[in-house]
C-alpha positions, 0 to 999 in steps of 0.5 A, a space after each residue: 336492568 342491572 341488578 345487584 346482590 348483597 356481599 360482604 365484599 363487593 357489589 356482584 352485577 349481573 344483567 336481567 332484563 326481567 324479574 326472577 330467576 331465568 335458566 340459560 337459553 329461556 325465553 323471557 315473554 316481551 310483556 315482562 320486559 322492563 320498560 323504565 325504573 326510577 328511586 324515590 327520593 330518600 332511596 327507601 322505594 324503587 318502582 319498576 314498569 315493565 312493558 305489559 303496563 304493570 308497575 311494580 313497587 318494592 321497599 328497602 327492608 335491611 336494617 342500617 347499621 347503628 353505632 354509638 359515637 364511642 365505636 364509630 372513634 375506634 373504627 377506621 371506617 364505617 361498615 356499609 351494608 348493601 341495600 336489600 329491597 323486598 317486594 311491596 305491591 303491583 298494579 296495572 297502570 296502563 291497558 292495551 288501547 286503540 285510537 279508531 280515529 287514527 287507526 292506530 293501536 296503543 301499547 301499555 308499555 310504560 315508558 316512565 315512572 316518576 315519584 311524586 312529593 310524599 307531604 302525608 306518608 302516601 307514596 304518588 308514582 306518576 306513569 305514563 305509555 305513549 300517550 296517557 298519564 296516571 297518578 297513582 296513590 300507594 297506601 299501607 293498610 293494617 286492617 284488625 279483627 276481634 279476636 276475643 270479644 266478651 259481653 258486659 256482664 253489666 249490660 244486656 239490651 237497652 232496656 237494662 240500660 235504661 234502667 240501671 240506677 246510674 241514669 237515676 241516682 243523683 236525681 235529688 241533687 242540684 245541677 252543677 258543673 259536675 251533676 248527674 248528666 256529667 256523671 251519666 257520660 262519665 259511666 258511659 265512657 267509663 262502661 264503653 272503655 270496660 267493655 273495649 277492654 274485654 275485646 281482644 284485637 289483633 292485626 290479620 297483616 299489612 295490605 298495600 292498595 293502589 288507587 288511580 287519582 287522576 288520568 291525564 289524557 288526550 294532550 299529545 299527537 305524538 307518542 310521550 317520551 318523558 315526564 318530569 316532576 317540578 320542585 314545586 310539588 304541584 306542577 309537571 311536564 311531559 314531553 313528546 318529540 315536538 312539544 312539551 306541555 305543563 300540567 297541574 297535578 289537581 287538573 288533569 283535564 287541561 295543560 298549557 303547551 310551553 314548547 312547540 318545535 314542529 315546524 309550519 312545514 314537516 320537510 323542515 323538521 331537523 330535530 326532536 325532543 327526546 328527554 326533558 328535565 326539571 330542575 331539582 331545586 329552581 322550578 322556573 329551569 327546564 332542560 330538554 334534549 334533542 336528536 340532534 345532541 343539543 340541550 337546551 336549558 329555558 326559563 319559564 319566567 321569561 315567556 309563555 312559549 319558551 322555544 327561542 329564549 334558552 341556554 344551548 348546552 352543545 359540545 364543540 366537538 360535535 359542531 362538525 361535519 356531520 355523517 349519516 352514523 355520527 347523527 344517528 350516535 349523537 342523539 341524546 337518549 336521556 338526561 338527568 339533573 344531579 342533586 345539586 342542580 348545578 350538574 346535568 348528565 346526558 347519554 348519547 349512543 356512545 357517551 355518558 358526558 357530565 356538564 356544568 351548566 354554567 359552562 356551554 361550550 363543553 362538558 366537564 367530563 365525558 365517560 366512554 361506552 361501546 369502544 369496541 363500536 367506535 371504529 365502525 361509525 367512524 366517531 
């Protein structure tokens, strides 16, 4: 995890793999570890998951600079400040499990953390270990007590109140729009707002609660890689290394299975699913990627199972000859759409590589990692 502190210069980086602050030499524990981070869509939150299965949720808090109109003209460049984001709340998502039936134990590590669309001000964060999902809701609360509370000195008990001449004056006249009831709920309201007025409030802080709204369970054999939210608000995917299956975010005992790879034969296994994608804006787009260094780009209007129709996003270099480390090195870790929709960033062991995906054959630009490595596998 890169962390970066506030300057009035320039950004100063520094590698942490952990929360705080750690002396050289100290060990960091394995569950504090962070597993997978991923911003909120306006930029204002940032959630964390570490691999003890906690999820940490922290707020941007600095103040953004304000200019009128007259001092932005008269400067030749507008200040930026650096972001600065507080701690907000942590719960924990995941606990250890194990499946007797498999025999096999289940970590709480998160292995992603996806936000969800905020229509009402609550925060939803989707997080996922190896085989479970959860959709959380985060919520501000701003609880009060009475400070001060003075009794009317009008009303005593409610006998008093029976008999106060408010409820029987006005007995004599006729029943109209304005009568003696009307005029009875108006003293009401107006003794009700009298004594609210004696009682003094005040806010005893700000709290932020966690609750799990949905547990989505028991739909992968393989361990889950990634989760992807759709355009639509509704719908999303998670993917394992052979299928990828579409779920509702209101039915989390059911999804539908829109890719299958695993092949009749395991010996004929070639490839798996490593990361998938849903387009930012078109919800009908999906784009997965595979160890194999191939994307692959399907629209979900085309077929209920989507493996054969798609568009493959493959760089002409890595057609080749293939060796024992180039394999290795061209699987693709993770990709990511950008904003526009047009553009798709994938990382591979080597290279960060930018694509069109309009354009098949190649990527638009391709940026370097791990140089000092490349003479050795032979890339």
């Amino acid at each position: 995890m890169a962390l970066c502190t506030d300057s009035s210069s320039s950004l100063q980086w520094k590698f942490s793999q952990a929360f705080g602050e750690r002396a050289p030499g100290e060990d960091v524990q394995d569950i504090d570890m962070i597993s997978a981070m991923e911003f909120e869509k306006s930029g204002d939150y940032l959630a964390v998951g570490d691999r003890g299965g906690r999820v940490v949720v922290f707020e941007r808090k600095d103040e953004k600079d304000w200019h009128s109109r007259n001092e932005l003209e008269q400067l030749d460049f507008t200040t930026m400040q650096h972001p600065i984001f507080h701690y907000k709340t942590e719960f924990q998502s995941h606990e250890p499990e194990f499946d007797y039936l498999r025999s096999l134990e289940i970590e709480e590590k998160i292995n992603k953390v996806k936000w969800c669309a905020t229509p009402n001000g609550s925060l939803f964060i989707l997080s996922t270990n190896d085989k479970t999902i959860k959709l959380w809701k985060v919520k501000d609360h701003k609880p009060k007590k009475v400070k001060e509370l003075n009794s009317n000195p009008f009303v005593h008990s409610e006998n008093v109140l029976l008999a106060e001449s408010s409820f029987v004056s006005g007995q004599d006249k006729p029943s109209v729009a304005n009568g003696y009831a009307l005029e009875w709920t108006e003293k009401i309201d107006n003794m009700s707002s009298s004594q609210d007025r004696h009682a003094k409030r005040a806010n005893i802080g700000e709290t932020v609660s966690a609750r799990c709204r949905k547990v989505y369970a028991h739909a992968h054999d393989y361990n889950i890689n990634s989760i992807s939210n759709n355009s639509d608000g509704e719908t999303f995917v998670s993917a394992d290394d052979l299928r990828i299956n579409l779920w509702n975010l209101e039915i989390s005992d059911q999804c539908f299975n829109i890719i299958d790879m695993k092949p009749s034969n395991m010996e004929d296994l070639t490839e798996v699913i490593t990361a998938a994608e849903f387009h930012p804006i078109h919800c009908n787009l999906l784009a997965y990627s595979s160890s194999r260094g191939f994307i692959r780009l399907v629209d979900l209007r085309q077929s209920a199972i989507c493996d054969h129709q798609a568009r493959i996003l493959q760089h002409g270099e890595s057609s080749g000859l293939k060796s024992f480390f180039t394999e290795i090195v061209s699987s693709i870790s993770d990709i990511k759409f950008a904003s526009d929709g047009r553009h798709l960033l994938s990382r591979d062991y080597m290279n960060l590589k930018l694509w069109d995906i309009r354009m098949e054959t190649s990527p638009v630009a391709i940026f370097k990692i791990h140089e000092h490595l490349r003479p050795k596998v032979r890339v």
